[in-house]
N, CA, C and O atoms as a GROMACS GRO file, in nm:
protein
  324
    1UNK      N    1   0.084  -0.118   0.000
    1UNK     CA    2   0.000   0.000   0.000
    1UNK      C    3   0.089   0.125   0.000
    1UNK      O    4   0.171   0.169   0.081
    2UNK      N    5   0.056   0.157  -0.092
    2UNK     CA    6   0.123   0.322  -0.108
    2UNK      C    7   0.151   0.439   0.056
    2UNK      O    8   0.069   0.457   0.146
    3UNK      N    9   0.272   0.491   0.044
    3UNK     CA   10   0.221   0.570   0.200
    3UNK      C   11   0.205   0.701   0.096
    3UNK      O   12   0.246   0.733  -0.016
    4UNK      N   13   0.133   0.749   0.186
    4UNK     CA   14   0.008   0.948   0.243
    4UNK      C   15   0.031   0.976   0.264
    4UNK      O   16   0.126   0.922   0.322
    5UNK      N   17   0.020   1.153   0.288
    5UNK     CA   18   0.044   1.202   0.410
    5UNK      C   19  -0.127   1.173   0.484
    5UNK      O   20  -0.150   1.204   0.601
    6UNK      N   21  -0.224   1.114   0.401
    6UNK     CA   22  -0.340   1.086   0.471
    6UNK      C   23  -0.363   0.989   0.576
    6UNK      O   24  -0.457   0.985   0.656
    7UNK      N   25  -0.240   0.893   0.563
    7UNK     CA   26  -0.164   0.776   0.630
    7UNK      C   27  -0.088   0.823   0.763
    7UNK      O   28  -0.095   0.762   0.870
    8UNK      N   29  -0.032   0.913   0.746
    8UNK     CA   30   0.078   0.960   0.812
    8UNK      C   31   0.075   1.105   0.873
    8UNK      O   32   0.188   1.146   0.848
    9UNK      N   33   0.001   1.216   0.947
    9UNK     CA   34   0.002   1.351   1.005
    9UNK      C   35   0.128   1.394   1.030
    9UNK      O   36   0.166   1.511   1.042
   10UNK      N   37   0.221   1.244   1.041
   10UNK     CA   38   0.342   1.340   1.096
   10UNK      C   39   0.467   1.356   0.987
   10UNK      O   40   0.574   1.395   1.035
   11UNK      N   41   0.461   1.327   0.835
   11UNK     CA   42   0.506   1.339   0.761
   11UNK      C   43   0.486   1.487   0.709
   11UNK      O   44   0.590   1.504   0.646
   12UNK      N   45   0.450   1.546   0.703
   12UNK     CA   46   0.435   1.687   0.668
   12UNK      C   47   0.558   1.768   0.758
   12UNK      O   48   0.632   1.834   0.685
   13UNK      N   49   0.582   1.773   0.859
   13UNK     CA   50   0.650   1.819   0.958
   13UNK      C   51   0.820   1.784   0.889
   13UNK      O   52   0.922   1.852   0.903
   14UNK      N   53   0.799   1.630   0.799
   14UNK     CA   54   0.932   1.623   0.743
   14UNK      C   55   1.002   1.647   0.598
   14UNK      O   56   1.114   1.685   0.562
   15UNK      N   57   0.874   1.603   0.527
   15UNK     CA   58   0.839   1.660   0.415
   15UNK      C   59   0.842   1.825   0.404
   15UNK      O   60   0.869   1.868   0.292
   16UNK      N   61   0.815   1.933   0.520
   16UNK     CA   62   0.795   2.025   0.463
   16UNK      C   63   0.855   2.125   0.568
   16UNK      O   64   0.790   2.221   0.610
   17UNK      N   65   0.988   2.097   0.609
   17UNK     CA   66   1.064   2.193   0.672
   17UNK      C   67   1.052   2.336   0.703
   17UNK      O   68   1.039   2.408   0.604
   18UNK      N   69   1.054   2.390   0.806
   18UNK     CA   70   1.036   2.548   0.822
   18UNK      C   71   1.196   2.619   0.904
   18UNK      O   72   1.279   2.549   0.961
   19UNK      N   73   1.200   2.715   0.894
   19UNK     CA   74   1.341   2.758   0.954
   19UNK      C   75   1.290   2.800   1.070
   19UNK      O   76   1.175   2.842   1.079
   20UNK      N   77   1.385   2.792   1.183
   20UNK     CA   78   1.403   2.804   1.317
   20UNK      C   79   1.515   2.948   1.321
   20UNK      O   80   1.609   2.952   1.241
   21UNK      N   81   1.489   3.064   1.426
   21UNK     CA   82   1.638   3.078   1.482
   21UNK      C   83   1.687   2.997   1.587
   21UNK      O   84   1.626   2.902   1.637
   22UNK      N   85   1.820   3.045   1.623
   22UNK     CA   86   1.869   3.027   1.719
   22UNK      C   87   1.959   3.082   1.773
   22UNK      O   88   2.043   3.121   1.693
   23UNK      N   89   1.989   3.113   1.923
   23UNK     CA   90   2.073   3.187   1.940
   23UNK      C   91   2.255   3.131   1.942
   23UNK      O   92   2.252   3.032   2.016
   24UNK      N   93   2.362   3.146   1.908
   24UNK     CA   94   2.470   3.125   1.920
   24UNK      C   95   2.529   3.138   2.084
   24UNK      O   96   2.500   3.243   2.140
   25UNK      N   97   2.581   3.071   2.136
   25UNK     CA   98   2.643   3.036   2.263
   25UNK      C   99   2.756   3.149   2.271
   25UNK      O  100   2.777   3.238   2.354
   26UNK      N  101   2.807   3.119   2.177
   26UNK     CA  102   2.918   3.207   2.173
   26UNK      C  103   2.938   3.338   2.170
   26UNK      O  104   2.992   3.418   2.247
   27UNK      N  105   2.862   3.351   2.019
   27UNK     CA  106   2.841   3.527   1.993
   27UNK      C  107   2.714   3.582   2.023
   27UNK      O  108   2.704   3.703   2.008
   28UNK      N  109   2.608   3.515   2.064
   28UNK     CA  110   2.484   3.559   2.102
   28UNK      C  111   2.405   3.610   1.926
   28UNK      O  112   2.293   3.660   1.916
   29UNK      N  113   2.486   3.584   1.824
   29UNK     CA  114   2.448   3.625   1.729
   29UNK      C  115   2.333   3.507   1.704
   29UNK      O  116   2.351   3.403   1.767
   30UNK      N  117   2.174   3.516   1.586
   30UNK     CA  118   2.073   3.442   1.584
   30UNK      C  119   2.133   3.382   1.430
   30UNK      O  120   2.179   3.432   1.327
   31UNK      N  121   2.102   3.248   1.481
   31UNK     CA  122   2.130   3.171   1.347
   31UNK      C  123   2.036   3.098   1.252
   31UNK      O  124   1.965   3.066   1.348
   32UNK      N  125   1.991   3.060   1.179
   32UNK     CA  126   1.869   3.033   1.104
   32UNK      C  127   1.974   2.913   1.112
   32UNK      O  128   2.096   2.906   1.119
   33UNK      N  129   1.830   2.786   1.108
   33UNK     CA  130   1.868   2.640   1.133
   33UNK      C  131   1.723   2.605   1.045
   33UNK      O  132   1.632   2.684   1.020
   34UNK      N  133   1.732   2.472   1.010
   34UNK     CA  134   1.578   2.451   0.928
   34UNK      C  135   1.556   2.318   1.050
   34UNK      O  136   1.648   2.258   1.106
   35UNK      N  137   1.429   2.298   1.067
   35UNK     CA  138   1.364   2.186   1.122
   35UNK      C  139   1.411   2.030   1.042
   35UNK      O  140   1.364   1.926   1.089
   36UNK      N  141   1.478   2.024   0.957
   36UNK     CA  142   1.538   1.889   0.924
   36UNK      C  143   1.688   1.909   0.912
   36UNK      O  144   1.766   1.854   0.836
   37UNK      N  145   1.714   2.017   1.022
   37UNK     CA  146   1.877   2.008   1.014
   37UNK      C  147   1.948   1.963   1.155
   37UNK      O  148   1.871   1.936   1.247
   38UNK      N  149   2.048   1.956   1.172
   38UNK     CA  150   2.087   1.931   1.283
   38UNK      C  151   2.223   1.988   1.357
   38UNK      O  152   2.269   1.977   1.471
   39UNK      N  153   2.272   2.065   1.214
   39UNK     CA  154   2.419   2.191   1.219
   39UNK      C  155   2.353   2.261   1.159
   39UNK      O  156   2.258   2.225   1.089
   40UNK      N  157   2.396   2.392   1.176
   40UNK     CA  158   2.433   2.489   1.134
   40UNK      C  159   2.518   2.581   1.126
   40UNK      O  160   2.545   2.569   1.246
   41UNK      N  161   2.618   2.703   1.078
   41UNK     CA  162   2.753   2.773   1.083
   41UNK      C  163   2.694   2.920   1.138
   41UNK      O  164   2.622   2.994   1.070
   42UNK      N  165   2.730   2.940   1.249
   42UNK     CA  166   2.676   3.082   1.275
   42UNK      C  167   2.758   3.204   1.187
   42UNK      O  168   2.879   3.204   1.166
   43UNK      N  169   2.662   3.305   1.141
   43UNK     CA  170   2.756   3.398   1.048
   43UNK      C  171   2.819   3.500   1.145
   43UNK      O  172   2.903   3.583   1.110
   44UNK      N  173   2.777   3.488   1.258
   44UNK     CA  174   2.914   3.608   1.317
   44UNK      C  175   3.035   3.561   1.400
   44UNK      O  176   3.114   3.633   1.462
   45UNK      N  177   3.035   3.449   1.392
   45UNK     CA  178   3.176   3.384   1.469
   45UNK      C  179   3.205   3.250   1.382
   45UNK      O  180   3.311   3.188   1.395
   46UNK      N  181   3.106   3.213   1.295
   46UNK     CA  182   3.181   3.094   1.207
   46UNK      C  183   3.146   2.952   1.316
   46UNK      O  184   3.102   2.856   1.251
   47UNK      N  185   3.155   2.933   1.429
   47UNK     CA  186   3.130   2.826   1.462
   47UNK      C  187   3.027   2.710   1.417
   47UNK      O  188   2.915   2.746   1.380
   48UNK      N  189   3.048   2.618   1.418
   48UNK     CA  190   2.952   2.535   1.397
   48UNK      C  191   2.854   2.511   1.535
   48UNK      O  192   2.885   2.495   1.653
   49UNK      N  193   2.738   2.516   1.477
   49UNK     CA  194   2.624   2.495   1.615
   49UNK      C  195   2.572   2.343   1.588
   49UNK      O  196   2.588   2.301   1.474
   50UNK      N  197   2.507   2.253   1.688
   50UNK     CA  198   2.456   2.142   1.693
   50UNK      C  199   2.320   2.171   1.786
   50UNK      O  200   2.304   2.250   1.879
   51UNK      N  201   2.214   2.058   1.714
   51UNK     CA  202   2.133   2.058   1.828
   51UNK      C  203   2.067   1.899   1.798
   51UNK      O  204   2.086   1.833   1.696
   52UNK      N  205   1.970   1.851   1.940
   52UNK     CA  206   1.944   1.748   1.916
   52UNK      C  207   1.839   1.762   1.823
   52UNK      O  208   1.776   1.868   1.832
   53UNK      N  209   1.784   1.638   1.687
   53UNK     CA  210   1.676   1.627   1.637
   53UNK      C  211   1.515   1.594   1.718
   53UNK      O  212   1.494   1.479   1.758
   54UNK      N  213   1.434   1.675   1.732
   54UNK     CA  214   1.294   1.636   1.773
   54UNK      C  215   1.288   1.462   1.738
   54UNK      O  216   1.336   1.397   1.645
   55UNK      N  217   1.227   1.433   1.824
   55UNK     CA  218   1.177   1.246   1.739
   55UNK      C  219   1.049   1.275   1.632
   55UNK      O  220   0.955   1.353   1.645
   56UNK      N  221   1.070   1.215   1.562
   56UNK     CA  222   0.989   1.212   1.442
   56UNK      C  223   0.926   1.068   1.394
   56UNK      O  224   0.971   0.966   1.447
   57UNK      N  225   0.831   1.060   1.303
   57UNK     CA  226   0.859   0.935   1.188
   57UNK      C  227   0.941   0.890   1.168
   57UNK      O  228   0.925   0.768   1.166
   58UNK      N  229   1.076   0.934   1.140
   58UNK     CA  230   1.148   0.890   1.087
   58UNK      C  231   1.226   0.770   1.190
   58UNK      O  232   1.315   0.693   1.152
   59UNK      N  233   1.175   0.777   1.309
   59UNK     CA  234   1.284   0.727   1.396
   59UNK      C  235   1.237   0.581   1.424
   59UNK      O  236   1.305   0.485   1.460
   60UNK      N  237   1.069   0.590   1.392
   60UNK     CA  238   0.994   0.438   1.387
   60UNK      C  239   0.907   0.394   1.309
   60UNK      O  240   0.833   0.302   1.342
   61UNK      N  241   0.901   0.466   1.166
   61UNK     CA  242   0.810   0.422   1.122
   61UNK      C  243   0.921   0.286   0.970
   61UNK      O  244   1.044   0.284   0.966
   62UNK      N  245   0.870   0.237   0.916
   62UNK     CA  246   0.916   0.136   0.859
   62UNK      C  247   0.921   0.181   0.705
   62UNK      O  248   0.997   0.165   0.610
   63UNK      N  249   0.797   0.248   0.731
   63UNK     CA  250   0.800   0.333   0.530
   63UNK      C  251   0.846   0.446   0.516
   63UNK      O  252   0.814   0.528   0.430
   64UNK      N  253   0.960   0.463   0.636
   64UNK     CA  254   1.039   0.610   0.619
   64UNK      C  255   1.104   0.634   0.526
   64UNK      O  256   1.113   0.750   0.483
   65UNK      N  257   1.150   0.557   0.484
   65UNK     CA  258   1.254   0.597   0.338
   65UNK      C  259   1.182   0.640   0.258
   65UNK      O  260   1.170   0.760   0.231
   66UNK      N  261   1.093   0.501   0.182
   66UNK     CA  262   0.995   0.488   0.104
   66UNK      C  263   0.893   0.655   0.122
   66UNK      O  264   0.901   0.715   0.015
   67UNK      N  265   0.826   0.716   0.202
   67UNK     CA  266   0.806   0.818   0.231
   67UNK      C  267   0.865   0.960   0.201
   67UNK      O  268   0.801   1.053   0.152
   68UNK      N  269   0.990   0.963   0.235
   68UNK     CA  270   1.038   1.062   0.153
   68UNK      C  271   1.135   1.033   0.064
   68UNK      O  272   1.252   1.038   0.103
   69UNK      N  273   1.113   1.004  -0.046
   69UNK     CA  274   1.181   0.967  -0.203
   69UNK      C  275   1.265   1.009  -0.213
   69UNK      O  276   1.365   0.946  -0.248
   70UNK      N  277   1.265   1.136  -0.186
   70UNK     CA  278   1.368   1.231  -0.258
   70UNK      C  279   1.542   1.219  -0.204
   70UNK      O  280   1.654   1.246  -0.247
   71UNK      N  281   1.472   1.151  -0.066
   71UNK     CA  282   1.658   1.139   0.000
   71UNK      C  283   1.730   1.157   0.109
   71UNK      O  284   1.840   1.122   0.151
   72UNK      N  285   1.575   1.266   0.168
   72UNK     CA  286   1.592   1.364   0.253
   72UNK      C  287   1.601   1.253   0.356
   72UNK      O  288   1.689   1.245   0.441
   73UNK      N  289   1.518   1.184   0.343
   73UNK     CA  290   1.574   1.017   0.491
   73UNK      C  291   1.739   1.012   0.508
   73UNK      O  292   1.782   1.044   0.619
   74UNK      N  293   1.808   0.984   0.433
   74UNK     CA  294   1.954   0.949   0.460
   74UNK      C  295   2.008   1.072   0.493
   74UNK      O  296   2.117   1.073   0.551
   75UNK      N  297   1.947   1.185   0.464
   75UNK     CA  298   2.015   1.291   0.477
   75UNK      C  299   2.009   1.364   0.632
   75UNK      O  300   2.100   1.417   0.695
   76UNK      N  301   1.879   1.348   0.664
   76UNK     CA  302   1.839   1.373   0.840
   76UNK      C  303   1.897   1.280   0.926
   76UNK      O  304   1.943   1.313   1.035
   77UNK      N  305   1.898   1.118   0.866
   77UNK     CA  306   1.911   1.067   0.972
   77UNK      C  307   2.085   1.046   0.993
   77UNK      O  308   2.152   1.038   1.096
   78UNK      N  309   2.123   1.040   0.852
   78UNK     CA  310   2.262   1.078   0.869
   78UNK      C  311   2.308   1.198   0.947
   78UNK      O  312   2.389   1.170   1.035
   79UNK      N  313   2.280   1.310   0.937
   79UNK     CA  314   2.358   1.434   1.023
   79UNK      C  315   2.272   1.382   1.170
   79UNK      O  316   2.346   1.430   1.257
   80UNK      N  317   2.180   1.326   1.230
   80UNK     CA  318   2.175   1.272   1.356
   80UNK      C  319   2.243   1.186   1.427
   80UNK      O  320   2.247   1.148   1.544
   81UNK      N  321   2.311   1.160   1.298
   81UNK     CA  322   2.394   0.997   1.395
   81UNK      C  323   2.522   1.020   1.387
   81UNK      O  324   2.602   0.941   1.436
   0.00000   0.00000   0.00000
């Protein structure tokens, strides 16, 4: 059976990323991060920032790959691990 997002409510959230700030530790400068990222480079000190990933679909569902085609699976769950 084909997966949905009619299947799935919480595929949209991965499928369809929104940007976050955040503040930098360092320089207090705000960094734009997207909701399927897990680094980002702050632009006023260059550091690299980390944060943990929210749990998602992706972490138990079985048609996660299959779900997002495009790639974006290896690509989230890779920079998480």
């Amino acid at each position: 059976m084909p997966v949905s997002d009619e299947q799935c409510p919480g595929s949209k959230l991965v499928k369809e990323p929104k940007p976050e700030e955040i503040t930098c530790p360092w320089c207090r400068a705000q960094v734009e991060i997207w909701t399927d990222e897990t680094k980002a480079t702050c632009r006023g000190c260059g550091r690299m920032l980390a944060r943990e990933m929210a749990q998602s679909c992706l972490d138990w569902c079985a048609k996660a790959d299959e779900c997002l085609k495009s790639g974006n699976y290896r690509k989230i769950k890779g920079d998480a691990g």
